[in-house]
N, C-alpha and C positions, 0 to 999 in steps of 0.2 A: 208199277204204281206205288205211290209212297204210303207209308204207313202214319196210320194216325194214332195220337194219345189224347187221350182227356185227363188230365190232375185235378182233383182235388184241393184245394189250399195252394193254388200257386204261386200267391203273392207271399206264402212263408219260406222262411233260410230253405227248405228240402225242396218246396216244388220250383223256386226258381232255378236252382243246380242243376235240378231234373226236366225241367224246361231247354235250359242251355244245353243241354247234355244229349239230348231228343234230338232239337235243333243240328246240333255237327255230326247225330247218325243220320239225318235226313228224313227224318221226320216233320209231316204237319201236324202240329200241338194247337190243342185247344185246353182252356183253363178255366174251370166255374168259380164265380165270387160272389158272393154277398152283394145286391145291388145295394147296399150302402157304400161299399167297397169299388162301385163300379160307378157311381156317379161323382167317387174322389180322388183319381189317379193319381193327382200328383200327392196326395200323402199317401195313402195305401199302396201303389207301386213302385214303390221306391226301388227295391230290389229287381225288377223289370224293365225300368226306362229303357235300359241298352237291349231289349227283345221285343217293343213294345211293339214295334210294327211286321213284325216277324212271324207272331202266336194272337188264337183267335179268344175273343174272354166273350163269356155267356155268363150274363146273370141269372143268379139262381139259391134255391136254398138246399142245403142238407135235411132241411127239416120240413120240408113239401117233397111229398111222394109223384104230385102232381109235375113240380118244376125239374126236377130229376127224370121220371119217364121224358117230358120235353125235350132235355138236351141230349139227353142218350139217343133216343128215336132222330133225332137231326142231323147229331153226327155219328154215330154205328161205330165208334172208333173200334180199332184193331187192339187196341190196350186201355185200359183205365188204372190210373194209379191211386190210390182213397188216401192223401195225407193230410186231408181236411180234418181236423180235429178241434175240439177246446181242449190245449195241450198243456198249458201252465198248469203245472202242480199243484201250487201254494194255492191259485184262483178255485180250483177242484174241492179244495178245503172248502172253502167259502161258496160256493155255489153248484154243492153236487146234483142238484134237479135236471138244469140248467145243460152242466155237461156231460152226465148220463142221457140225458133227453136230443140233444146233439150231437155225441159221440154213436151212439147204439142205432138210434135211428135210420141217420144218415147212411150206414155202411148195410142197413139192412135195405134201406131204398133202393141204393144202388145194386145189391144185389139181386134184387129181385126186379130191378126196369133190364138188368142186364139176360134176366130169365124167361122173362118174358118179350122181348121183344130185341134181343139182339147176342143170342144165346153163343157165341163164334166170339165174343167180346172177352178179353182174358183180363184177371182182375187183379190186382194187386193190393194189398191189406197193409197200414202203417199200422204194425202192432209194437209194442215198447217192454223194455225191461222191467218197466213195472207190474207187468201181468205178474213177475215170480214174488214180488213184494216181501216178506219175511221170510226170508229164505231161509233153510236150514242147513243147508251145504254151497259151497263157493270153488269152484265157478259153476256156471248153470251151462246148459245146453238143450236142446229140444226135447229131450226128455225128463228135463227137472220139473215139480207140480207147479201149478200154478197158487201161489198163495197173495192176494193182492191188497194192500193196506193203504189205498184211496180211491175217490168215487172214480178218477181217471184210468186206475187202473181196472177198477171193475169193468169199466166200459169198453177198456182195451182188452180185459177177459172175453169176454159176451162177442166182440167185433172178431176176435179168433175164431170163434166159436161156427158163428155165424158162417163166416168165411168157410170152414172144414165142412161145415154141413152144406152148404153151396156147392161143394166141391164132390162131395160121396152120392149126396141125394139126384144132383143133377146135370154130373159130371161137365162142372165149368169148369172151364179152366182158373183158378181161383189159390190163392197163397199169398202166406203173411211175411213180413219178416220182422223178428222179433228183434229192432234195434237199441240198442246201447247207445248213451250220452253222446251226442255228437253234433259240434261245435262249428261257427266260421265266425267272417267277418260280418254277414248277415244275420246272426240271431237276433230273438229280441232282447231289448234291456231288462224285459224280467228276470232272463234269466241270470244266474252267479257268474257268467264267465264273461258275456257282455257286460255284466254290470258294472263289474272289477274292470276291464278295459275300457270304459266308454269313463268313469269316473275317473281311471289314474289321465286319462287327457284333459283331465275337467281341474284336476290338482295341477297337471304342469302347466294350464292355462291360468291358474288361480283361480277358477272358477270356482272350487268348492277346497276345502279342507283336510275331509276325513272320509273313510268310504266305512258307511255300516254293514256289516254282513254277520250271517246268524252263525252255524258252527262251518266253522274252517277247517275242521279237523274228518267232516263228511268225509269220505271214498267216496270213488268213482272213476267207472273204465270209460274214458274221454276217446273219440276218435272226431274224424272232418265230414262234414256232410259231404262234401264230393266226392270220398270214399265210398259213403254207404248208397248214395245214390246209384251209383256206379253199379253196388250190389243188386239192387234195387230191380234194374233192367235185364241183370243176369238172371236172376229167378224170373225173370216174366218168359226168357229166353230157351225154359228147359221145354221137353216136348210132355213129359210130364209135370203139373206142376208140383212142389213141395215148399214146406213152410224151414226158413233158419234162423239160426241166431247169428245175428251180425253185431261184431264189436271188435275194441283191440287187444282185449282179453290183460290188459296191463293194468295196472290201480292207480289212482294218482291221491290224492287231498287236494281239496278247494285250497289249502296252504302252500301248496306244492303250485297249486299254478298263481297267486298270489307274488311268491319266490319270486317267479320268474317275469312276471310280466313286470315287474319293480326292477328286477337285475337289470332288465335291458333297457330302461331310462335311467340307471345308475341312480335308483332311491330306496331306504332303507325302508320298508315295507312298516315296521314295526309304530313307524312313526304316525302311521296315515289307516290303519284299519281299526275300525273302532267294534267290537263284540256287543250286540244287541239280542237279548235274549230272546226277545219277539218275534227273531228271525229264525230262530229257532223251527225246524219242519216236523210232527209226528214222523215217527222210524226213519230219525237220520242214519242212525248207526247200522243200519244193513249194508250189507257189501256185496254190491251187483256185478258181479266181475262176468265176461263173456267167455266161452269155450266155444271156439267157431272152428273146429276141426273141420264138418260137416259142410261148412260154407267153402273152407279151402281145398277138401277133396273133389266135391262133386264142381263148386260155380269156377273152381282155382281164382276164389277170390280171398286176398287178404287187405289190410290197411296199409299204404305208402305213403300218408304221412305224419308223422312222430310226434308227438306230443308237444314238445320242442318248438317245432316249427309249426303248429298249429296258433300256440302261445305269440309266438311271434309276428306273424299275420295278422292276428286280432288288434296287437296292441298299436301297430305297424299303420292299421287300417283307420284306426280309431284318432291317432295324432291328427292325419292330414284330414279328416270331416270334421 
């Protein structure tokens, strides 16, 4: 009999990889969204077209406990993966009611429609780097504190939380993975790495001039969504569960990938980024670097593909759309 998943946030870069990914293990996939979301396929699905007839979508909210027991009780799947988030940073800034109230929620909903009435259901937690937030030591690993310096991250504190106590209190199968920056051709344009490729195609079309971006000089351990999806299914796969740190444990600068996405259309980068203070984030200068020792002992999972060739992909993607 085949096994089913339900994701969370599947029309985002992670649940569609992890959609596809499902798919070639043989899996039946189902996906909850936003019936805003569901009554506008063709902008909201963009990243899906090519699975649309493949995976089953259920409207719904993270934020009805009601609409939540519903899909769970329907489909019983064998996995649930929670990457449903309000996950932009900068927006966190500006609206932390908003995505504390839909980040914490939502993940307590689900755990507990999964407690209640489909307790065999194993859960998987998108938990982020920013749980360590001002860190005091570099690199982190699942035993560094949690110190978190936005409403996102709090939210992604509390959703750990949550998750561990699902786990001891009523022994579900339940685990987070605490992911590091990670990049495709799918992100959105809010973030700096799409923003920088989706713009230098807008400069070699003449569309636009200059790209504004706030500090360049930011770190960050950059790895591929397909990688960490990848991770993703291995922690659902252990017979116990446990929570890791997933990343490529290397540093880069927003300048460093800047470099190169300009190297490889052969344009002088210096010419075309314009420094906007406004862009400016509270605690850029922390340095979230990943130590996934833990991930490569126990899942023998590491990252295969390089920064490089991540860079390249993007910008690669962004010419021909």
């Amino acid at each position: 009999m085949k096994k089913s998943a339900l994701i969370t946030g599947i029309t985002g870069q992670d649940g569609s990889y992890l959609a596809e990914f499902l798919l070639k293990k043989g899996y039946k996939v189902h996906g909850v969204v936003r019936r805003v979301a569901a009554e506008d396929e063709s902008h909201r699905f963009w990243r899906l077209r090519h699975l649309r007839d493949k995976i089953t979508i259920h409207a719904g909210s993270l934020e009805s406990y009601a609409s939540i027991i519903n899909i769970v009780t329907r489909v019983k799947p064998n996995e649930i993966y929670h990457l449903g988030a309000q996950s932009y940073i900068d927006y966190a800034f500006k609206d932390e009611f908003s995505t504390i109230n839909t980040n914490i929620n939502g993940t307590h909903f689900l755990l507990s429609a999964i407690k209640e009435f489909s307790p065999k259901t194993k859960f998987y937690f998108a938990a982020s780097s920013e749980l360590f937030g001002n860190v005091r030591k570099s690199p982190q690993n699942e035993d560094t504190k949690f110190n978190p310096r936005s409403a996102y991250g709090v939210s992604k504190v509390a959703g750990f939380y949550l998750t561990k106590n699902y786990r001891e209190a009523y022994n579900i199968h339940a685990c987070s993975g605490i992911l590091y920056n990670h990049e495709s051709p799918r992100r959105s344009e809010n973030f700096v790495s799409r923003k920088i490729t989706k713009n230098l195609s807008l400069i070699l079309k003449g569309k636009i001039k200059k790209i504004s971006l706030g500090n360049i000089n930011s770190k960050r351990d950059w790895g591929h969504a397909k990688d960490y999806v990848y991770a993703m299914w291995k922690m659902m796969q252990l017979r116990k569960p446990q929570d890791f740190v997933i990343g490529s444990g290397k540093i880069h600068t927003v300048k460093d990938f800047i470099k190169l996405a300009f190297k490889h259309v052969n344009l002088n980068y210096k010419k075309y980024i314009k420094i906007d203070s406004k862009l400016f984030r509270p605690n850029d200068k922390v340095i979230l670097k990943a130590n996934f020792n833990k991930a490569k002992r126990i899942l023998k999972w590491k990252p295969t593909i390089t920064f490089k060739s991540l860079v390249k992909e993007m910008v690669e993607y962004d010419l021909k759309n």
